[in-house]
PASEBA-1860 file (N, C-alpha, C; in nm, 3 decimals):
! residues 113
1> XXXXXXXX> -0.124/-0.353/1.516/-0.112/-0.464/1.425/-0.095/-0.409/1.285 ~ -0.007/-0.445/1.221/0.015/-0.427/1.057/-0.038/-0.558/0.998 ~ -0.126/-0.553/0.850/-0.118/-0.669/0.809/-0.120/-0.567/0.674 ~ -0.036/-0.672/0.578/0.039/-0.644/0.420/-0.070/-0.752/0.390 ~ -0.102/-0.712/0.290/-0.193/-0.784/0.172/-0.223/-0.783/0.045 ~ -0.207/-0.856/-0.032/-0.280/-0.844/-0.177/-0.346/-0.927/-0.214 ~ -0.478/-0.904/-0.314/-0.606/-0.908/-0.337/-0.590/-0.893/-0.499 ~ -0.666/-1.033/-0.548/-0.680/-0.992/-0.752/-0.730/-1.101/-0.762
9> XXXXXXXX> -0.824/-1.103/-0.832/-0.924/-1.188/-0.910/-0.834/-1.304/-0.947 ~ -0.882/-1.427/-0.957/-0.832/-1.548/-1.005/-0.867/-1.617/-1.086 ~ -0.839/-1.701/-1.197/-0.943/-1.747/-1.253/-1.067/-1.684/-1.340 ~ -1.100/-1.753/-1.450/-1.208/-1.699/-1.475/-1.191/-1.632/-1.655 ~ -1.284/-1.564/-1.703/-1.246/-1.507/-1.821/-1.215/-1.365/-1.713 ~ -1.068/-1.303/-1.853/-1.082/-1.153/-1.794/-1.165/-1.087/-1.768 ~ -1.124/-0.986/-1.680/-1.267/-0.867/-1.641/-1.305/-0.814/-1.764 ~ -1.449/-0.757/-1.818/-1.432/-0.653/-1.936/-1.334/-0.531/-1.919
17> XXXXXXXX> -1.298/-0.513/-2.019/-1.228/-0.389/-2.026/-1.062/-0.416/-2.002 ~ -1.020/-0.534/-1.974/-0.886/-0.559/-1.872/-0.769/-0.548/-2.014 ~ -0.712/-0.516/-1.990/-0.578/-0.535/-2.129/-0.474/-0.611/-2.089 ~ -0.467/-0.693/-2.187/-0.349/-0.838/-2.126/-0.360/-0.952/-2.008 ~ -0.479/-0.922/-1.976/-0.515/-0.986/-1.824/-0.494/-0.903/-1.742 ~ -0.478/-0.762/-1.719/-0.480/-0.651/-1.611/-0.593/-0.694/-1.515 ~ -0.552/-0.672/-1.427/-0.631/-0.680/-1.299/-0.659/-0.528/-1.215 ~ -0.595/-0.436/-1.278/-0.604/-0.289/-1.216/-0.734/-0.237/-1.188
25> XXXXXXXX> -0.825/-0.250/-1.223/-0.976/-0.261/-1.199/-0.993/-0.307/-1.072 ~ -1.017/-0.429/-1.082/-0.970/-0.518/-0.962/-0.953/-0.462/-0.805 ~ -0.779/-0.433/-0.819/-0.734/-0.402/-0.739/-0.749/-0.244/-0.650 ~ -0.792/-0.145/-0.800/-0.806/-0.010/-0.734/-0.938/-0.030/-0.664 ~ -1.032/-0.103/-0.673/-1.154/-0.139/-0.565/-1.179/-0.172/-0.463 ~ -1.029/-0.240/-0.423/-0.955/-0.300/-0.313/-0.923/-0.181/-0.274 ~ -0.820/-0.095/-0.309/-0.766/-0.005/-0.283/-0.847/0.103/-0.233 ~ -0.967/0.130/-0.272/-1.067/0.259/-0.235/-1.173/0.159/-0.106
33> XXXXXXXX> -1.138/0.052/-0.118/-1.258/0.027/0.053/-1.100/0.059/0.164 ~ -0.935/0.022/0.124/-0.830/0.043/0.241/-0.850/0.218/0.218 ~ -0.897/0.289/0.151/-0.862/0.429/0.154/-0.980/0.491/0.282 ~ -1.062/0.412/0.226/-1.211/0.459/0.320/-1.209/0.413/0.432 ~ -1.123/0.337/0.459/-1.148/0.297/0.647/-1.127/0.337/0.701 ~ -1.011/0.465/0.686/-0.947/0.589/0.757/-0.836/0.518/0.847 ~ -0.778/0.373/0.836/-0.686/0.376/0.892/-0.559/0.390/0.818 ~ -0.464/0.381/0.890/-0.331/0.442/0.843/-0.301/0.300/0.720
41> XXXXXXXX> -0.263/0.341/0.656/-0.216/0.232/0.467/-0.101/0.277/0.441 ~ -0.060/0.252/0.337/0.026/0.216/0.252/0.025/0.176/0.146 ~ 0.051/0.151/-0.011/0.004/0.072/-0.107/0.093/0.062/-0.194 ~ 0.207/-0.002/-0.217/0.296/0.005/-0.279/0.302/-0.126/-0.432 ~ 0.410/-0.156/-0.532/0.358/-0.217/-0.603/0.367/-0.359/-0.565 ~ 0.318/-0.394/-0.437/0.298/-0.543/-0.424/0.222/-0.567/-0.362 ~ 0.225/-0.472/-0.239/0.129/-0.494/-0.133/0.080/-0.381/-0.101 ~ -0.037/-0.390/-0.012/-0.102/-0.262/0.069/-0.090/-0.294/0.216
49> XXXXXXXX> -0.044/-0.201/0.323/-0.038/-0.259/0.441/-0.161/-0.155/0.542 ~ -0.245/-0.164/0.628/-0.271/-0.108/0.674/-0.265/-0.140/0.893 ~ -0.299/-0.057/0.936/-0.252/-0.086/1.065/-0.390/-0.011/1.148 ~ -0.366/-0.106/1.236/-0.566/-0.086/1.328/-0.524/-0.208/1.426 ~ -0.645/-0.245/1.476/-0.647/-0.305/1.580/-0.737/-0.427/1.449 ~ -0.701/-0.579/1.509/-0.727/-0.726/1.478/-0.851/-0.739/1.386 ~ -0.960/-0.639/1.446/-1.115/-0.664/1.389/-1.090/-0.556/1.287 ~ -1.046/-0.434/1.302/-1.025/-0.359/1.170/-0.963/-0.414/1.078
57> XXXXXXXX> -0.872/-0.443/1.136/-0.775/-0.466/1.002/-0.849/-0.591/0.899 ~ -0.862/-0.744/0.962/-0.909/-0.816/0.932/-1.056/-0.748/0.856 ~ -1.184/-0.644/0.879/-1.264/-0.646/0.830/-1.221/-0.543/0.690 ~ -1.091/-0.450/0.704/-1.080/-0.399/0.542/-0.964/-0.523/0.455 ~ -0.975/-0.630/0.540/-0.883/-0.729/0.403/-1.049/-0.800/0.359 ~ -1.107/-0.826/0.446/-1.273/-0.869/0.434/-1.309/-0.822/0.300 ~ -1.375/-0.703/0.357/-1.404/-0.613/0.249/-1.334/-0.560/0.092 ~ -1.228/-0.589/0.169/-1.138/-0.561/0.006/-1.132/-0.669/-0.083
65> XXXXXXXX> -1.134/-0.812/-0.039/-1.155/-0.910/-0.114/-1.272/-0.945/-0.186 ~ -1.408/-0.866/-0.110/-1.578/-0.868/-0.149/-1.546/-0.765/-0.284 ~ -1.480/-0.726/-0.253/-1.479/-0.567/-0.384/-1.433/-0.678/-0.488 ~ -1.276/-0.721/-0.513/-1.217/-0.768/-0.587/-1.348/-0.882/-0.645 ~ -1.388/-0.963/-0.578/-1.465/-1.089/-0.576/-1.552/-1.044/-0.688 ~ -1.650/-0.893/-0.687/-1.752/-0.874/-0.779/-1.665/-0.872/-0.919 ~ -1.554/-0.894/-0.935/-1.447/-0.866/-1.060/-1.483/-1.040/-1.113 ~ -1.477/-1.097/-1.046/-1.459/-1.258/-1.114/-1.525/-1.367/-0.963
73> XXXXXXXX> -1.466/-1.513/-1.044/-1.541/-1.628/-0.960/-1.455/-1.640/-0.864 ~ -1.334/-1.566/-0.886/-1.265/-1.651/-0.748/-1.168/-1.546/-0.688 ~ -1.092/-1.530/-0.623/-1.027/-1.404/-0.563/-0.875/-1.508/-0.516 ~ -0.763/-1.404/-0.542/-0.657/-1.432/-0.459/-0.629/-1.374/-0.325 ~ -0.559/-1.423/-0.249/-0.504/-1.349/-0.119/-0.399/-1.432/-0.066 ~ -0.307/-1.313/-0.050/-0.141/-1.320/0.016/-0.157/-1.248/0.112 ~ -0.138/-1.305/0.249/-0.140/-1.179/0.374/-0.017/-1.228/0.486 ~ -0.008/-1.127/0.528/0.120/-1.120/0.631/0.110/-1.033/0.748
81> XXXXXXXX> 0.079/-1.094/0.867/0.050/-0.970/0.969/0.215/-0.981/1.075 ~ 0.196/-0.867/1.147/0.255/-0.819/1.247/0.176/-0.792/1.359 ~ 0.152/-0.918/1.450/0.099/-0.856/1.598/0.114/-0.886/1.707 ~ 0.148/-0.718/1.742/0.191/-0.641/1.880/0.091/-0.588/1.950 ~ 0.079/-0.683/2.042/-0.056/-0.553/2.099/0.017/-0.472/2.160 ~ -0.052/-0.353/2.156/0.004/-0.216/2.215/0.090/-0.106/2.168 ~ 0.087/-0.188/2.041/0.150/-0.087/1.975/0.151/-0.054/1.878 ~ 0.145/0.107/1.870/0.092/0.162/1.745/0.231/0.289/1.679
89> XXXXXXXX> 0.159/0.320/1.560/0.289/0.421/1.482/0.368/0.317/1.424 ~ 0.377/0.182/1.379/0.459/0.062/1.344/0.451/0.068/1.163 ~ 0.329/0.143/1.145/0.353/0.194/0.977/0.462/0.249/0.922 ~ 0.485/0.382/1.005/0.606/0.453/0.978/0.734/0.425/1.045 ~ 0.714/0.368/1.234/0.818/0.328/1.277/0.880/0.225/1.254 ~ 0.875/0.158/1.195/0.942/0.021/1.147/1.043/0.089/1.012 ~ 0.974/0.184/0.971/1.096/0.201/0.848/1.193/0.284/0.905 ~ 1.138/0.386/0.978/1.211/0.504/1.095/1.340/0.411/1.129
97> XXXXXXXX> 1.301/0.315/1.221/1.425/0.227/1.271/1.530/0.166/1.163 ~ 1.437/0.153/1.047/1.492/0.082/0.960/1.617/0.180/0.914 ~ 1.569/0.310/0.849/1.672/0.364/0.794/1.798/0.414/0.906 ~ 1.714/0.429/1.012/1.864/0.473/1.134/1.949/0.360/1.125 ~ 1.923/0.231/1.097/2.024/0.130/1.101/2.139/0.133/0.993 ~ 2.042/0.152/0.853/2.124/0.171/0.741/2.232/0.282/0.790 ~ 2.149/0.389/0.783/2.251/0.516/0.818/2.388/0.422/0.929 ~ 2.346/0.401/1.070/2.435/0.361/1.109/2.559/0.229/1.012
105> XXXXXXXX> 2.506/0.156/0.969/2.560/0.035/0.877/2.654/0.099/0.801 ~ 2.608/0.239/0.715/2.665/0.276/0.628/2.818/0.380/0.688 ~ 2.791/0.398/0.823/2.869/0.464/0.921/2.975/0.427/0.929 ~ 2.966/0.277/0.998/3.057/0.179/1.018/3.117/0.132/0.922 ~ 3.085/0.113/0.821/3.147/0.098/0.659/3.227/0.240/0.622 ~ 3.187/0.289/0.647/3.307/0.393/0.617/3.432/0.440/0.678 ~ 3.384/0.407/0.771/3.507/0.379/0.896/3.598/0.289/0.820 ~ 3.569/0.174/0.847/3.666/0.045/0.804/3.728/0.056/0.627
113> X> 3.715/0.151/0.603/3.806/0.188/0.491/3.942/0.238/0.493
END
């Protein structure tokens, strides 16, 4: 199972310390409970994806939202899962497939010139 997520305080006066309404505080707190679970992540600038089985995954979006939560009164969350049971390596293999397609796409486009 993959699930993509993001996590940031809502509402509320800014955090201390925040510049412009930054939420980076916030979020790197989120970010260090997905680092500590030891499953496979990702964290790019929108989302963090990590991949485990239903109860993992679900308990580091849990937890990552409890982190964010001590930041302010209210917490956001955007989530998006992928689930396959049985199958795992979908962190990296999904892009794996991804770029063999391009490559191929870009194949066939050159042809037809």
């Amino acid at each position: 199972m993959l699930v993509a997520f993001s996590v940031s305080p809502s509402g509320g006066p800014a955090p201390e310390g925040a510049l412009d309404g930054s939420v980076s505080a916030a979020v790197a707190d989120a970010v260090l409970v997905v680092r500590s679970s030891g499953l496979p992540h990702r964290t790019d600038a929108m989302f963090t994806t990590v991949e485990g089985s239903w109860e993992e995954c679900m308990d580091v979006v849990r937890r990552a939202c409890e982190a964010v939560g001590r930041h302010g009164p209210r917490v956001s969350l955007v989530l998006k899962a992928d689930i396959r049971p049985g199958r795992e390596g979908e962190l990296t293999g999904k892009l794996e497939r991804l770029e063999a397609a391009v490559e191929r796409a870009q194949g066939e486009a050159g042809r037809g010139q």
